[in-house]
N, C-alpha and C positions, 0 to 999 in steps of 0.2 A: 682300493678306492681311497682318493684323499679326500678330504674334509678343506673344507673352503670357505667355513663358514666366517673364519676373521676376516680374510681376503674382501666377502662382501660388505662387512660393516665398514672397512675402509675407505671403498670405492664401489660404485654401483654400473662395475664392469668386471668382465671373466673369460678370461683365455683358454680356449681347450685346444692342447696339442694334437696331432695326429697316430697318436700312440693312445690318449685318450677315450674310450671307447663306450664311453656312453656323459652324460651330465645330468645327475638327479635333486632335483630340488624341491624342497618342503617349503608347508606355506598351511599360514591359518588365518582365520576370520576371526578379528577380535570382538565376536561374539557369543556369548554361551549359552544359549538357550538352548539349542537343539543341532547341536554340532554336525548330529547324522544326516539332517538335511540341507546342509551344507553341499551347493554345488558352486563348483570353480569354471570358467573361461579361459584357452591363453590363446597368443597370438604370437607368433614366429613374425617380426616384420623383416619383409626382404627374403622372406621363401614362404609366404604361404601370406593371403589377404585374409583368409577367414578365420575365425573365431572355433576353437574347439570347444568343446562342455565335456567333461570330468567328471565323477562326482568324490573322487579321490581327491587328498589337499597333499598330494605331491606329481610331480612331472616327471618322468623319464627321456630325455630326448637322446637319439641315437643315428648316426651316420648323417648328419648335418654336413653338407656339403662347406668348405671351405670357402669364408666367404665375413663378411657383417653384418649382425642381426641385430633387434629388438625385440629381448621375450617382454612381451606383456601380460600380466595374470589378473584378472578382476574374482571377484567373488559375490556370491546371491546366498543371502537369509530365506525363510518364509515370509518373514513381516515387511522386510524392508527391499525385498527387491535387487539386483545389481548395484555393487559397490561405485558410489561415483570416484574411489579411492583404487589407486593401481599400483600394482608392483610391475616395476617398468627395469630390465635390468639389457645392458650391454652384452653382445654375446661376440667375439671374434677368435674362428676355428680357424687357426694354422695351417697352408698349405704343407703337404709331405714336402717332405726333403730334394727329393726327384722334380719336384714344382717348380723350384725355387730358381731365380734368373740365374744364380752362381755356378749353381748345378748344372743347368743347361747350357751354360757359356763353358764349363770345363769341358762336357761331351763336346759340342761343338769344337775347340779349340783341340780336344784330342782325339777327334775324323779326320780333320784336316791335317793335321801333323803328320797321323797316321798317312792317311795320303800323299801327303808332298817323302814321306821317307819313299813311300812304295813306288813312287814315279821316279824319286832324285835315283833311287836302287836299280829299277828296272832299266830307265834311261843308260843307264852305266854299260849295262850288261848287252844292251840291244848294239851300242856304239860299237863294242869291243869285236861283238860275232863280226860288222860290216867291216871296219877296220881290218880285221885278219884273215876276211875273204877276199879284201883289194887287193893284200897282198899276193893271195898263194895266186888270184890271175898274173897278177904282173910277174910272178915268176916262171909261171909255164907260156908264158910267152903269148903273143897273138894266135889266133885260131887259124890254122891253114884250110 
């Protein structure tokens, strides 16, 4: 597991590769009265419209399709209600390798390669049998 925790004070965005297999983030209400009643919200934007409830102050998120998101996390006191303060953070998950246009332009470019050997090869071969059968008629002569 890496720690990423500088990464986010720099920037209020986070890459997870496809080798990456999970992304867990912690998170607290600058509150202290009664910590244990402490419940959290978040919101996936761009895979999911609804709102989750927690009552845990960390996230687990796991098998996130490849793509660009917006996690959102608010938080709820007893006294005061839903946070009108959010932690709003960047999420952008890596296509695999196999995804990727380069990837699929090299498969592509070596089908067809493959291809054009297997016909330029066979082509050769099919000429050569008709070629050496026009000859053995021409040398037995017309059919009586």
């Amino acid at each position: 597991m890496t720690d990423k925790t500088e990464l986010l004070q720099q920037t209020d965005a986070i890459t997870i590769r496809p080798s990456d297999k999970f992304l867990e983030l912690h998170f607290t209400l600058l509150d202290y009265d009664d910590s244990k009643q402490h419940r959290y919200s978040y919101q996936i934007e761009g895979y999911s419209d609804n709102w989750r409830i927690i009552n845990e102050n960390f996230l687990r998120i796991t098998k996130l399709p490849y793509g660009n998101y917006t996690l959102r996390v608010r938080g709820n006191n007893t006294s005061d209600g839903w946070s009108n303060r959010m932690l709003s953070l960047k999420i952008k998950v890596l296509k695999p390798f196999y995804l990727q246009w380069w990837f699929i332009a090299v498969v592509i470019t070596g089908i067809i390669g493959a291809t054009l050997v297997l016909l330029y090869s066979g082509g050769f071969s099919n000429s050569k049998k008709t070629g050496s059968d026009w000859k053995l008629k021409c040398k037995n002569g017309p059919a009586k």
